[in-house]
Structures are given as structure tokens and as C-alpha cells.
C-alpha positions as CSV (number, residue, x, y, z in Angstrom):
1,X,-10.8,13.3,-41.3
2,X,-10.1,14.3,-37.4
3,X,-9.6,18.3,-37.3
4,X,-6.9,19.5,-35.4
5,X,-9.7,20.8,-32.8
6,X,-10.3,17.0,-32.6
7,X,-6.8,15.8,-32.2
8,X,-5.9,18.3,-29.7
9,X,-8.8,17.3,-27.6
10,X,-8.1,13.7,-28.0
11,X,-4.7,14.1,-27.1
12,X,-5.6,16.2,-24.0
13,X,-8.4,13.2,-22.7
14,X,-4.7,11.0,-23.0
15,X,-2.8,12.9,-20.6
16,X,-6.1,13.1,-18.5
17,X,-6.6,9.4,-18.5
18,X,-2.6,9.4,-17.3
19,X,-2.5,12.0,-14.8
20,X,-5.8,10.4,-13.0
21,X,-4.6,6.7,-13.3
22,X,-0.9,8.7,-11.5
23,X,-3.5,10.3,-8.6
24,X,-5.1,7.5,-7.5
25,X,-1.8,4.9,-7.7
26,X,-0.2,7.6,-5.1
27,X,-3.5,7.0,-2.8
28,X,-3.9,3.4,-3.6
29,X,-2.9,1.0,-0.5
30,X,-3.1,-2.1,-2.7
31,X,-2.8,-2.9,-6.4
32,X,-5.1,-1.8,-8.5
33,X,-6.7,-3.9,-11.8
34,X,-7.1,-2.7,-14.9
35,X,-10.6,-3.3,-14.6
36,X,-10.7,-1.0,-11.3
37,X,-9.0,1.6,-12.7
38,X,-11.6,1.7,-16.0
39,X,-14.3,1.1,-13.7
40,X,-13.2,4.2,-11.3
41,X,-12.2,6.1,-14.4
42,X,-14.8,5.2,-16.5
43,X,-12.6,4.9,-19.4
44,X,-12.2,1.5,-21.5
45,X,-9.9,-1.1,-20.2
46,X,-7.6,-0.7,-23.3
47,X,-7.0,2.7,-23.1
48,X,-6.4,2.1,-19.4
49,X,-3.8,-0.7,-20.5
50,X,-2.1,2.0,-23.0
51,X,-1.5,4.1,-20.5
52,X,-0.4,2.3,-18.0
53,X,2.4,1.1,-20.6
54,X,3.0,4.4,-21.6
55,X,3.9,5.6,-17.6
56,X,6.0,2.7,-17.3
57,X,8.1,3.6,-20.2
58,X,8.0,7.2,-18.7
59,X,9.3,6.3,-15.0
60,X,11.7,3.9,-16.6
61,X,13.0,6.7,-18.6
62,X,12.2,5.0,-22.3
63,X,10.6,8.0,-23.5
64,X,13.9,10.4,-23.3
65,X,13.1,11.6,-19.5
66,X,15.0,10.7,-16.4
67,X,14.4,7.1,-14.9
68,X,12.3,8.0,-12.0
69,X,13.1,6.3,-8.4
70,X,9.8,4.8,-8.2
71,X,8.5,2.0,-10.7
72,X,4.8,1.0,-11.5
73,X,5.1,-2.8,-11.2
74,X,2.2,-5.1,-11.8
75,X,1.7,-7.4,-8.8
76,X,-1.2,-9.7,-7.5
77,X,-3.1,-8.8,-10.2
78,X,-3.1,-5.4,-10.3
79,X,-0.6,-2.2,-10.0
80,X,0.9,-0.5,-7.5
81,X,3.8,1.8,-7.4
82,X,6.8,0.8,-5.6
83,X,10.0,2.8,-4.7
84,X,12.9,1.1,-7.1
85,X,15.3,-1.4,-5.4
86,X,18.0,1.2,-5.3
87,X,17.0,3.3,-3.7
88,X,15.5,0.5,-0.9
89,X,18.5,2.0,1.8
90,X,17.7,5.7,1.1
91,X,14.0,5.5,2.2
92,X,14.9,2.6,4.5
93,X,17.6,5.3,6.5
94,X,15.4,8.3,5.8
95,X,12.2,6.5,7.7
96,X,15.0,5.2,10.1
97,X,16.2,8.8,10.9
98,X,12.8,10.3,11.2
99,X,12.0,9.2,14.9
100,X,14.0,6.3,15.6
101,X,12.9,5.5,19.4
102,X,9.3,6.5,19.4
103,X,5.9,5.6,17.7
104,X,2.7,7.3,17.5
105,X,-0.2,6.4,19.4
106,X,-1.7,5.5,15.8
107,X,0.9,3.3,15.0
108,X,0.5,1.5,18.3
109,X,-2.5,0.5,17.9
110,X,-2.1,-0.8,14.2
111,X,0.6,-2.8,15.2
112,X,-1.5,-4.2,18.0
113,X,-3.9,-5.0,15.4
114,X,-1.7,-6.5,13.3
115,X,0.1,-8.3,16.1
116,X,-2.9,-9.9,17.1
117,X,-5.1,-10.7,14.0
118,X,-1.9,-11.7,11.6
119,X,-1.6,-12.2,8.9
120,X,-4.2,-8.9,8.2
121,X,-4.6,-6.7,5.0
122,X,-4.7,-2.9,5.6
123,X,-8.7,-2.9,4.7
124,X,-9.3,-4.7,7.7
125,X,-7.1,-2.9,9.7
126,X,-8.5,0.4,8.6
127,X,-11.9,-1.1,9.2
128,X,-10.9,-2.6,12.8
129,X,-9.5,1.0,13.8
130,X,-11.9,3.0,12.1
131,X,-9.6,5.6,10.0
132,X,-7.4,5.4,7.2
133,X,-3.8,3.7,8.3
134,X,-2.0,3.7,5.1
135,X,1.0,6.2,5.9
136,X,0.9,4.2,9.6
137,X,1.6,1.0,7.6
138,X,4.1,2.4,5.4
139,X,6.2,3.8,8.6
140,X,5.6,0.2,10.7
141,X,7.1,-1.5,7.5
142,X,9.6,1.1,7.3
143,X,10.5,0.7,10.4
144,X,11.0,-3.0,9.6
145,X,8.1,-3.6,12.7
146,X,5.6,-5.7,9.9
147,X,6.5,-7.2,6.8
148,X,4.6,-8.2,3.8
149,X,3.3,-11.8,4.6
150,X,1.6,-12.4,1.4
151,X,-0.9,-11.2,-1.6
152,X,-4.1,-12.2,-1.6
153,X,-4.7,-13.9,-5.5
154,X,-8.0,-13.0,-5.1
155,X,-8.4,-9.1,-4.5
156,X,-4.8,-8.7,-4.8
157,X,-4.4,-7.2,-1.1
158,X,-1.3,-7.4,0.6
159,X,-1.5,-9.2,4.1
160,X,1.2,-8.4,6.6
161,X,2.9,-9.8,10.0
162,X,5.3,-8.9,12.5
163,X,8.9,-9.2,12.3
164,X,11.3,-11.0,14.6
165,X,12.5,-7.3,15.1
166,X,9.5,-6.6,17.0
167,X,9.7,-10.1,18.9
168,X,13.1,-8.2,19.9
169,X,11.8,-4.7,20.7
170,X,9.3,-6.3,23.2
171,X,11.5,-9.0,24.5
172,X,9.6,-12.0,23.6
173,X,10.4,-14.9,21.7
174,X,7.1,-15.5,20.3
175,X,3.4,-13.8,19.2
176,X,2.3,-16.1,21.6
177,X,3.8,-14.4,24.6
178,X,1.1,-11.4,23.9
179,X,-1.2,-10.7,26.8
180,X,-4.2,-12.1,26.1
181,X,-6.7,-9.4,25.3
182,X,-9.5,-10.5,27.0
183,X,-7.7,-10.6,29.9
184,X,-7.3,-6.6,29.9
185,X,-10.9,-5.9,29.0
186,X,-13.7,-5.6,31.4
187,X,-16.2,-7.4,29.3
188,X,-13.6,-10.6,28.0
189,X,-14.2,-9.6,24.6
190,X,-11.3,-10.0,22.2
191,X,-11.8,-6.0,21.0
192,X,-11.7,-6.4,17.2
193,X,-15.4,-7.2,17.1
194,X,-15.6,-5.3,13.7
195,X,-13.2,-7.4,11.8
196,X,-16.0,-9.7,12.0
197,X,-13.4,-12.7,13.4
């Protein structure tokens, strides 16, 4: 018979398993397995599973709390958490509002990324510019400057594009109106040498 010791301490390694499986879906740039998240957490993929239901429940308010404004939502194979649809023209206006005229140099130069190697997950975007480009992403799609082209079925990450929005913003009617890159470099190479394309 489990002693109370026991139980408390079994219940604890529960809200552990939760808590860690919440940290890493707020880092997470694309959708995470239930095999990833074992594998990362070195827990077993059922108890994984369990909790993963049991935070659903929780941000969809089924467990007596307050339905959250974000969901966890099982996509392309894995999980990811995505802001609920209601609230889609709240962030939309507060990204909007934050600096509507200008970008960063960082997000510059992921958009040229993107605008030139689409369709492109974030991994090889990150790996092209050599830092992490996750919030970057988030603001370009807020900014409705990319959009989600597709999910990869395979490893589940998300591949983006531009938008005709940005077609607009630079006053082109096509992708194919880009400069050539090799034309601006000294050497004629294409400058995403490390995306291995």
C-alpha cells in the first residue's frame, strides 16, 4: 500500500512532468511529438500523453479554471500552442500597434531569407542567419509580411512564404521581381551557402 510520503511525491513528479511539458511548448518554434517531449523529458510516452490531456482540459477551462486565451492544439503531428481564434484581432492589432512603419534589422534579413528561399521552415532560417529568429517570425507573421505555407508531415515544421501584402509594401507584382542576389555580391554567390541549397 503507497504511503502518503509516496503519494505526495507521486503527485508532485505530475505537476513536474506538466509544468516542464508548459516550458518548453512556450520555447518550441514547431510542434512537438509525444515522443520528443518523453525523449526531452525522459519520462514515458503515456504519462506524457496524460498530461498533455490534462493541460488541455486545464486551458480549455474543464477542470473548473478560467478558459485560457491560448489552446494546446495537436497539429502536424505534434503540439504546439496557439493563441485561440478569438482573440486572433487582439494580438493581430496589438502586434499592429507596436511599430507599424518600421522593422528591425533582424527581421529584414529573415524576410529576405524567407523571400528568397520560400517556402523555408524557421530551422533553416535560424541556421541560414545564424541566431535564433523565433520572436522575428512571430512579428513578420504578425505583421501579416509571411504566412504559413504548409506543415511538413514528416518533422511536423511549419514552412512559410510571403504575402501579397509584402508584394504591395515593395511595389512589385511578383517574388520574381527580387534583385537577383548574385548580382549584389562581389563573389556571385547566392549568400545562403549554409542552407545547403
Amino acid at each position: 500500500m503507497e504511503t502518503e510520503t509516496e503519494t505526495n511525491s507521486t503527485a508532485q513528479a505530475v505537476v513536474d512532468l506538466e509544468r516542464s511539458i508548459e516550458a518548453i511548448m512556450m520555447v518550441a518554434d514547431e510542434p512537438q511529438s509525444l515522443v520528443a517531449l518523453a525523449t526531452a523529458l525522459a519520462a514515458p510516452v503515456a504519462a506524457v500523453r496524460q498530461s498533455i490531456e490534462r493541460l488541455v482540459a486545464d486551458y480549455d477551462g474543464n477542470t473548473g479554471g478560467t478558459r485560457r486565451g491560448f489552446e494546446l492544439r495537436e497539429v502536424g503531428g505534434g503540439w504546439r500552442i496557439y493563441v485561440r481564434p478569438e482573440h486572433d484581432g487582439a494580438v493581430r492589432d496589438f502586434v499592429l500597434t507596436q511599430n507599424p512603419t518600421r522593422l528591425s534589422q533582424a527581421a529584414l534579413e529573415t524576410l529576405a531569407v524567407i523571400a528568397y528561399k520560400q517556402p523555408i521552415s524557421r530551422g533553416a532560417v535560424a541556421s541560414i542567419r545564424a541566431v535564433n529568429v523565433d520572436s522575428v517570425v512571430r512579428t513578420l507573421l504578425g505583421r501579416g509580411l509571411i504566412t504559413e505555407a504548409f506543415t511538413d508531415n514528416e518533422t511536423g515544421a511549419i514552412h512559410y512564404e510571403t504575402t501579397d501584402l509584402l508584394l504591395t509594401q515593395l511595389g512589385i507584382n511578383s517574388i520574381d521581381e527580387l534583385p537577383h542576389i548574385s548580382e549584389l555580391l562581389d563573389d556571385g554567390a547566392d549568400g545562403f551557402s549554409t542552407a545547403g541549397a
